[in-house]
C-alpha positions in Angstrom: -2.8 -0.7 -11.2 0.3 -3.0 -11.6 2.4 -0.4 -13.8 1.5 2.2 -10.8 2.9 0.1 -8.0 6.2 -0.3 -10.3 6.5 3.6 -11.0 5.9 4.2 -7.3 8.5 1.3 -6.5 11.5 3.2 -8.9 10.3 7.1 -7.2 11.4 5.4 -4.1 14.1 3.9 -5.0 15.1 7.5 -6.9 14.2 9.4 -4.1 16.4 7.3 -1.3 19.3 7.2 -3.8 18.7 11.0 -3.7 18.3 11.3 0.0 21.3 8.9 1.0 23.9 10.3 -2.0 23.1 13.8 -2.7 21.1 15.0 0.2 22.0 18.5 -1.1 19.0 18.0 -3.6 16.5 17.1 -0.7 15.2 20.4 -1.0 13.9 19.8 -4.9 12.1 16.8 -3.5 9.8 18.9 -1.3 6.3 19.9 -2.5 7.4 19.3 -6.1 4.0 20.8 -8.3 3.6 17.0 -10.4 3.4 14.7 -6.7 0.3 17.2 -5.4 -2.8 16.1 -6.7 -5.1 18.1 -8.3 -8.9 18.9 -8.1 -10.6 17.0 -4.8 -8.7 14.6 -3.0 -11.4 12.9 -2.0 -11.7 11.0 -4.9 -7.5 11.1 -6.4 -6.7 8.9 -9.0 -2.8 7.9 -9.5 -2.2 8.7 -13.6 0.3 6.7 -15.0 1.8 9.3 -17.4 1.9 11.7 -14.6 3.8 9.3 -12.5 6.3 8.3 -15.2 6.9 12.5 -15.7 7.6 12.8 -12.3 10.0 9.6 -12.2 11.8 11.0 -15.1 12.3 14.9 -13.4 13.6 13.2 -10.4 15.8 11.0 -12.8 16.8 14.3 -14.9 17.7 16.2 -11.6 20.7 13.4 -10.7 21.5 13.3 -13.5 21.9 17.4 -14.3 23.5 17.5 -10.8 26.3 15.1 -11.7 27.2 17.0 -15.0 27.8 20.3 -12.9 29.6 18.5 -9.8 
């Protein structure tokens, strides 16, 4: 559970860096597929690996942006 609450911590901190330096890419953050859980969500379990992937596209999207502006 410990490795989650880190992951989750970094998203954040990705995700405001996001919204306060290039809000232009706001509109990626919305509804992305890997941050809607799947099956019931009465019983969702955070995955790890899914967490990391979705750290690391939010990662790969500053960073793509950057290269082309």
């Amino acid at each position: 559970m410990e490795l989650s609450q880190e992951i989750l911590a970094e998203i954040t901190q990705v995700t405001r860096a996001i919204e306060d330096n290039y809000p232009e890419l706001q509109k990626y953050l919305d509804e992305n597929p890997m941050t809607l859980p799947k099956g019931d969500n009465s019983d969702v379990e955070m995955d790890n690996e899914a967490l990391k992937e979705y750290l690391n596209s939010l990662k790969e999207l500053v960073i793509k942006y950057e290269k082309e502006h």
